[in-house]
N, C-alpha and C positions, 0 to 999 in steps of 0.2 A: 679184314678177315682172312685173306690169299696170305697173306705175308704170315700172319699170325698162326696159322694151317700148315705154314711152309717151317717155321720155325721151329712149328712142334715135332715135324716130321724129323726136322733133322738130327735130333737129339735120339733117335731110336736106331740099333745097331743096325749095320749093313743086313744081315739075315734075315733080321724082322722087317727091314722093308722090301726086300726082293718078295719076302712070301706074302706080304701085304698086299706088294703090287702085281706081283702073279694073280691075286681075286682082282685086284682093281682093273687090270685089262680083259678078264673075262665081263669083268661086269660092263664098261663101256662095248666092248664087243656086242652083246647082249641090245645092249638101251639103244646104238645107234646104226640102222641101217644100213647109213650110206657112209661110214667108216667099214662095217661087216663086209660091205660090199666093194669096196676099193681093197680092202687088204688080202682078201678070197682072190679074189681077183686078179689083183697082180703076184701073189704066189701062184695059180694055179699059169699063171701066162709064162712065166719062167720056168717052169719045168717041175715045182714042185708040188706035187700032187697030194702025199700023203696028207690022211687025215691026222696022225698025232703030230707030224711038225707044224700043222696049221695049230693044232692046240700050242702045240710049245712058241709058237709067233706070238700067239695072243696072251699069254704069260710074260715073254721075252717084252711086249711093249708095253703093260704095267711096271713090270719092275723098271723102265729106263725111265718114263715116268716120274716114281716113285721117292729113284734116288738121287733125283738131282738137286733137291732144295738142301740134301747132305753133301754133296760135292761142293754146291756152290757157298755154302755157310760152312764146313766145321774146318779149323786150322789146316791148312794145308800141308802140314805136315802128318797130319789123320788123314787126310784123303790118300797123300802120297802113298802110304802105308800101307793101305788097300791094295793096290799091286804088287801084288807077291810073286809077278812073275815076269821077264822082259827078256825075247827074244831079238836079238838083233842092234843093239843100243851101240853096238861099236860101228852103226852106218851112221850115227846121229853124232857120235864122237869126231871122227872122220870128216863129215862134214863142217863141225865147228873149226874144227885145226884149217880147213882151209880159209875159211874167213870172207868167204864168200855170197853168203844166204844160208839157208834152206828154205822151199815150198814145201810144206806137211799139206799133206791131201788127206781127210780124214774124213771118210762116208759116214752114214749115219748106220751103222753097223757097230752093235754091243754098245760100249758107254762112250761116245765119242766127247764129252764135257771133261773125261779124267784124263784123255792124253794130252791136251792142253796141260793142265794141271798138272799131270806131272812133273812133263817137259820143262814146264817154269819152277817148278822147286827143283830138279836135279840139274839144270843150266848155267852157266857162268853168270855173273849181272849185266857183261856187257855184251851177252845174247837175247835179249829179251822176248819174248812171243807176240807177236800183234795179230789177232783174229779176228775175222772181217764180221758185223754185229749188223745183224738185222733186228729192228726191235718189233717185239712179238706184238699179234695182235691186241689181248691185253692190254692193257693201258698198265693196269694193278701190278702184272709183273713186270716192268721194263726195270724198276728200283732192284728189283731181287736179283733179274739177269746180268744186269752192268755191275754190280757190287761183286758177282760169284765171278765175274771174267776178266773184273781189271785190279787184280790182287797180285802181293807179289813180283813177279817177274812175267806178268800176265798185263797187255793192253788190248786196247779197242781199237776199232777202225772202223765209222760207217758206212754201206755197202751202197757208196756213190764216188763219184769222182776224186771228191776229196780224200776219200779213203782208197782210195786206187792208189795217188799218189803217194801217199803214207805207208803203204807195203810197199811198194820201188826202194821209196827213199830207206826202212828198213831193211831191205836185200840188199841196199847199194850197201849200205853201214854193217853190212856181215852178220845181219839179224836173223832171227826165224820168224815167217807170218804162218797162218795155219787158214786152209780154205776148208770146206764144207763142197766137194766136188761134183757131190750129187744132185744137188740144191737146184731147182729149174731157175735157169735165169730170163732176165727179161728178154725183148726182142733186141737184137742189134749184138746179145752181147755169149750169144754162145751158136751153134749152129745144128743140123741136126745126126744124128749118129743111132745106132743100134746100140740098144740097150736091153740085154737078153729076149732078143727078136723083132722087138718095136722099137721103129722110132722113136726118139728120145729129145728134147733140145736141150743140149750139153753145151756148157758152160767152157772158154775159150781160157777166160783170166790166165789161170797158173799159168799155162804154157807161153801167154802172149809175159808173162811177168818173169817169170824162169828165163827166158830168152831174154828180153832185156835186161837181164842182170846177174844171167850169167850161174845164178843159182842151183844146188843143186836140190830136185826133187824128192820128196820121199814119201811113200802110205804108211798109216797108219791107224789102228784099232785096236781098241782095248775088247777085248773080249770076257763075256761075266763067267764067270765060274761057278759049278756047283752051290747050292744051301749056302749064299751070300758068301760063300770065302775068298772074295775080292774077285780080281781080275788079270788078265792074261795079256799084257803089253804087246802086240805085232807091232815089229820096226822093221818094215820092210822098202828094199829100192824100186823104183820105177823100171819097166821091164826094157821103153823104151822114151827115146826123149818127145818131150810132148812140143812138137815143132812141125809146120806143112800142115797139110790138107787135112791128113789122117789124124790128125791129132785129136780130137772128140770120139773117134772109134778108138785111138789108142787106151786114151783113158776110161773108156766104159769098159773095156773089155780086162783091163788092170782092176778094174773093181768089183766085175762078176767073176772073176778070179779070186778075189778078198772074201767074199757073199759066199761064195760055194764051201769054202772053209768053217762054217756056222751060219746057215741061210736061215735060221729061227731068229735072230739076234739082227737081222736088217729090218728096216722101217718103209714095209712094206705097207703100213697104211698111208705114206705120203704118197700123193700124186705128183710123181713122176714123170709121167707120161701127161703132164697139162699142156695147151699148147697158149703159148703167151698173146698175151692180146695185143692183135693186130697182125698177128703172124698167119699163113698158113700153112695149115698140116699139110706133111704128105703125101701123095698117094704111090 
């Protein structure tokens, strides 16, 4: 029924599903408390108070929702097509000519499944993307997610050991991997940092991976545009290198720098600020 639901969705124009899923995250908004209450929440802990961008949040996470069974199903050169607009693509050019990596650090801000996607239809073939795959709780979608992410000039990595060494070994080979930098990781494997005020435990990997290999880093995020008319490509460089002590405050603060630039369009209902188990918080 998930897959069958996902299928039909994807066959209906970018427009008609933004405004679709504009109702569909009021309506979860609505139905579930303790999502109301994490996403209230950590907007108003960051600074952002207003009542209509809280509206335009809860809009902003239906249509990401919404459009992803069309990202990850319709030909990739239909999705590509959807970005109609890309700032900065001669840091990602630049990058390739050295033949060294790229690390894509890619928050969960505006549509982060189509810079993937891009990236792999406008890439060489022998730069590939490997993107580290956590598989969803769901059991129903794992088929949907692995099928939308290893297409193309798009693979998988899963987010253990094995897949550790699978992104090196593609940095070593002058590849691009794409991390998910906001993502709370487990105990052991990120440290703790501020994160627009609160403690945060942030995530180590790129930097411990950048450095071993020498790669260069880069953020990015698609940002949604207006009445479904695609999306808005940021290709932007790392302010500083993600290396030392500081490196988990470097990186959060390069990404409430990204956030601030359209803070309706971040995924403010994830919990962020969870504290890993067996860890503790601190004071």
């Amino acid at each position: 029924m998930v897959l069958g639901l996902a299928r039909l969705l994807a066959l209906l124009p970018l427009s008609v599903l933004h405004r679709l899923g504009a109702l569909c995250g009021k309506l979860v908004y609505l139905a579930s408390p303790r999502y109301r209450r994490c996403l209230s929440a950590n907007l108003r802990a960051a600074g952002f108070t207003e009542t209509a961008l809280l509206r335009q949040a809860i809009a902003e996470a239906g249509k990401g929702l919404l459009e992803l069974p069309a990202i990850w199903l319709r030909p990739p050169e239909t999705v590509a097509g959807w970005v109609t607009e890309v700032t900065g693509w001669h840091l990602v050019e630049a990058a390739l000519a050295r033949r060294r990596g790229i690390v894509f650090l890619t928050p969960h801000l505006g549509c982060f499944e189509i810079a993937a996607q891009y990236y792999a239809y406008r890439a060489p073939a022998d730069a590939p993307l490997t993107v580290l795959y956590r598989p969803p709780r769901k059991k129903t979608l794992e088929p949907l997610m692995r099928a939308g992410r290893a297409r193309l000039n798009l693979r998988v990595a899963s987010a253990d050991l094995g897949g550790v060494r699978i992104l090196l070994r593609a940095l070593r080979q002058g590849e691009a991997i794409g991390i998910l930098p906001d993502q709370a990781p487990g105990l052991g494997e990120g440290e703790w940092a501020e994160f627009f005020g609160r403690p945060a435990y942030t995530m180590t990997l790129a930097g411990r991976l950048a450095e071993a290999s020498g790669a260069q880093t880069i953020l990015t995020y698609a940002e949604r545009l207006p009445r479904g008319r695609g999306y808005r490509l940021h290709v932007e460089p790392m302010p500083a290198p993600l290396a030392g002590e500081p490196a988990a405050r470097t990186l959060n603060r390069a990404l409430e720098d990204l956030i601030r630039h359209c803070p309706a369009q971040y995924g403010w209902g994830y919990n962020r600020y969870k504290v890993p188990a067996g860890a503790q918080a601190p004071t």
